[in-house]
N, C-alpha and C positions, 0 to 999 in steps of 0.2 A: 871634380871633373870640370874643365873646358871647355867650353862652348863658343865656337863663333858666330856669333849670332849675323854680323854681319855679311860674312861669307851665307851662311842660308838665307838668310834674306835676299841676297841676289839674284843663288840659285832659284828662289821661291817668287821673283822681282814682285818683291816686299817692299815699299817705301815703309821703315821704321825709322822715326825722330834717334836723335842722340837722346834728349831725356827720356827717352821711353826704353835702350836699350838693355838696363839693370832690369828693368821689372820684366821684359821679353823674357831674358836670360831663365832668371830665379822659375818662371814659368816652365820653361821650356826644361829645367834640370829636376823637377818635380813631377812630369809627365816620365821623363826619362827615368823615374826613381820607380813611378809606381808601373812600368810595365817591366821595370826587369825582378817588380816581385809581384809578377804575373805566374801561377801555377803553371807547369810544364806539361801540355797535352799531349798525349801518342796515345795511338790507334783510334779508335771511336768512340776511347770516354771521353764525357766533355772536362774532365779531372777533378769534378766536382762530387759525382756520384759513381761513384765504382759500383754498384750491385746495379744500377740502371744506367749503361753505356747508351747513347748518344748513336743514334740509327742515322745513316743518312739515307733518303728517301731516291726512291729511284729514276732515274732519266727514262723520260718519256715524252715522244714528240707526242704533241696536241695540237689539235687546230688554232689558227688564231684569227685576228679578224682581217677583213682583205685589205690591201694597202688603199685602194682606192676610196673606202671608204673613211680609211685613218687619213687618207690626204684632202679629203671634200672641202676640210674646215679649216687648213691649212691656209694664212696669208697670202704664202709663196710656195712652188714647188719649183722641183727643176728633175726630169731623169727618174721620178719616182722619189726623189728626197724632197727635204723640207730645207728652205733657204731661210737662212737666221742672219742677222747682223753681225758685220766681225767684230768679235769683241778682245781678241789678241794684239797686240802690235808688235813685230818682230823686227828685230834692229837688224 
């Protein structure tokens, strides 16, 4: 299998070396090996244990705690949100 490692790295905006790009690779087609021999799950077993299926738990709104106190300790806020540093740079 073929990998462009270069192309995901872009997509990923990845600075990877040239001498770094074989060992990305060989990484990156060893991840790829071991989840496509990942068991196949359907329905609610986890496909590990077939006599004891894999429950999922049910939704349920609960209280939570009030914003105003989740924001007291907050740096910065703005609007009821929390202002963080940009940390993106979009070309």
């Amino acid at each position: 299998m073929e990998i462009d490692i270069k192309h995901i790295a872009k997509l990923a905006r990845l600075r990877i070396e040239d001498d770094e790009m074989e060992e990305v690779q060989k990484k990156m087609l060893s991840v790829l090996e071991m989840v496509e021999n990942l068991p196949e799950i359907t329905g609610k077993s986890s496909g590990l244990d077939r006599e004891n299926p894999m429950e999922l738990r049910k939704d349920e709104v609960k209280p939570s705690m009030r914003r105003d106190l989740i924001l007291a300790n907050a740096p910065e806020t703005r609007s009821g949100c929390l202002l963080v540093p940009k940390t993106v740079e979009v070309e």
